[in-house]
Residue frames as qw, qx, qy, qz and C-alpha x, y, z in Angstrom:
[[0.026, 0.191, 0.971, -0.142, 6.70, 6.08, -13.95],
 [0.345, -0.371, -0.503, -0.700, 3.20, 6.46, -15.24],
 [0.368, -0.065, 0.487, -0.789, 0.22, 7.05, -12.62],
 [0.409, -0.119, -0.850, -0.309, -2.28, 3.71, -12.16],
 [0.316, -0.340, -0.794, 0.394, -3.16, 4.43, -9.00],
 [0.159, -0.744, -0.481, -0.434, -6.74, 6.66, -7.94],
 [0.150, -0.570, 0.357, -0.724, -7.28, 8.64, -4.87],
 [0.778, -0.193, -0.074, -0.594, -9.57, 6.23, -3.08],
 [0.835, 0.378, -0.335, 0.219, -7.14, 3.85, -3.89],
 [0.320, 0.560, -0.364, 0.672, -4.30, 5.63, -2.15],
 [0.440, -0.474, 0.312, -0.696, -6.35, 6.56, 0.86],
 [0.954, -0.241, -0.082, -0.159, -7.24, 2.93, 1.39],
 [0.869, 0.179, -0.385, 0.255, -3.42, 1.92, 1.13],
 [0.076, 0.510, -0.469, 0.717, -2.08, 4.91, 3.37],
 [0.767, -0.445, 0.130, -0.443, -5.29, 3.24, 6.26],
 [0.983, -0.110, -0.147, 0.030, -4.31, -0.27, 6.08],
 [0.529, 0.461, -0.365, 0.611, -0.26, 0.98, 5.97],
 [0.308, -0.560, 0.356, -0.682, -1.13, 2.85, 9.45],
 [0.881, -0.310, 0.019, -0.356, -3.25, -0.09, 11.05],
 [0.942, 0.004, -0.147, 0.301, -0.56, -2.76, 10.40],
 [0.067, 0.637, -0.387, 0.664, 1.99, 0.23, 11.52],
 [0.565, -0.555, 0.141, -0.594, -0.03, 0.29, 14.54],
 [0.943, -0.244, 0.084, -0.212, -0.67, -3.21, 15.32],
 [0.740, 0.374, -0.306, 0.467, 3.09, -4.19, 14.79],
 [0.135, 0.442, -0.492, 0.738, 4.49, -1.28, 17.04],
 [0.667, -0.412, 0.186, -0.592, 1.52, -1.86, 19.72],
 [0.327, -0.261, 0.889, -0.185, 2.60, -6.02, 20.27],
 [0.830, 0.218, 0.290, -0.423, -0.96, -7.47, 18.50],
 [0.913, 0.405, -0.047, -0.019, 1.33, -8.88, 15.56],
 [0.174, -0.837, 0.470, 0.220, 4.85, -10.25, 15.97],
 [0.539, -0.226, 0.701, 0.408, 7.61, -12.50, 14.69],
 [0.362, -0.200, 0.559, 0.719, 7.55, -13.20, 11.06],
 [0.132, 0.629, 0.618, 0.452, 4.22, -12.48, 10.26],
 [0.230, -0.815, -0.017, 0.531, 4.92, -8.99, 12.08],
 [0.292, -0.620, 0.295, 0.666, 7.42, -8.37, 10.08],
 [0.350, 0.372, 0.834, 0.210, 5.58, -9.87, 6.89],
 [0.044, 0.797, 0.602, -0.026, 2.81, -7.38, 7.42],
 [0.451, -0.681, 0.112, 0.566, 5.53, -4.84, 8.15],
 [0.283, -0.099, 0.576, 0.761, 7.11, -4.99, 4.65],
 [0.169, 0.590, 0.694, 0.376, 3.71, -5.18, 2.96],
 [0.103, 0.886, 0.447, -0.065, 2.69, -2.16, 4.51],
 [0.160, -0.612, 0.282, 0.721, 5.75, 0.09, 3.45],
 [0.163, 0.116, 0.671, 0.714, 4.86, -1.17, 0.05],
 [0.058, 0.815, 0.561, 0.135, 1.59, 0.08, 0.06],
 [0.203, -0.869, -0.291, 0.344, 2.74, 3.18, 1.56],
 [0.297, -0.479, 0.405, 0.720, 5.23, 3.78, -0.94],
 [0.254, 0.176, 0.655, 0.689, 3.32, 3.27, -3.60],
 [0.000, -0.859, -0.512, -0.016, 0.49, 5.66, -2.54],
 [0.181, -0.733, 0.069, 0.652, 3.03, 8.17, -1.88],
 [0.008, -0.313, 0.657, 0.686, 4.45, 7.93, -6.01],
 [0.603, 0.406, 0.111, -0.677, 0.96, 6.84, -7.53],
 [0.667, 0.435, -0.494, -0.351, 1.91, 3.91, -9.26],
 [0.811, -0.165, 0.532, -0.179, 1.73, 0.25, -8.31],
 [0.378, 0.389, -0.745, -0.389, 3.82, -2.03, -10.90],
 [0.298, 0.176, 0.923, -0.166, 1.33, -5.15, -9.61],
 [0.489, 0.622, 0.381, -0.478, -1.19, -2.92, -11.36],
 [0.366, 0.610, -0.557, -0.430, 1.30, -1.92, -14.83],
 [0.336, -0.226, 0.914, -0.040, 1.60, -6.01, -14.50],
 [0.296, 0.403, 0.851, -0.162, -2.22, -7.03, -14.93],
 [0.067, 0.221, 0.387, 0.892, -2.70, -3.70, -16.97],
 [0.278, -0.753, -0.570, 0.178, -5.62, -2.37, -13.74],
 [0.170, 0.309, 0.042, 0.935, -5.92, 1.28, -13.81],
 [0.216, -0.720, -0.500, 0.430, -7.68, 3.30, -10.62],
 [0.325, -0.390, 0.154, 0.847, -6.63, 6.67, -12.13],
 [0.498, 0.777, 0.376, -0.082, -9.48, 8.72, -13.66],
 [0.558, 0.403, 0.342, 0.639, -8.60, 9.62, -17.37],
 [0.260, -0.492, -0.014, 0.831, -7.22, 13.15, -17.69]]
């Protein structure tokens, strides 16, 4: 899987993945938008962990300075 995704990038998705972590386990969001927000943020956090976002291969959006 090719790399689309910057650092900056990454670091923003691993914050927002924590916050909605947070605010899920802490009570502030529940039922189905809990669990909404829940999914969204494992996708973010999985795709910062493997650098590559296939919404981005999709739309052809590249964060990832040229080598």
């Amino acid at each position: 899987m090719k790399k689309n995704m910057g650092g900056l990038d990454r670091i923003i998705r691993i914050i927002i993945a924590a916050i909605i972590g947070f605010l899920y386990y802490n009570g502030t969001i529940t039922g189905t938008l809990g669990y909404v927000l829940l999914a969204l943020g494992g996708v973010f956090l999985l795709t910062s962990l493997v650098s590559s976002c296939p919404l981005y291969s999709l739309v052809g959006l590249n964060t990832c300075k040229a080598k």
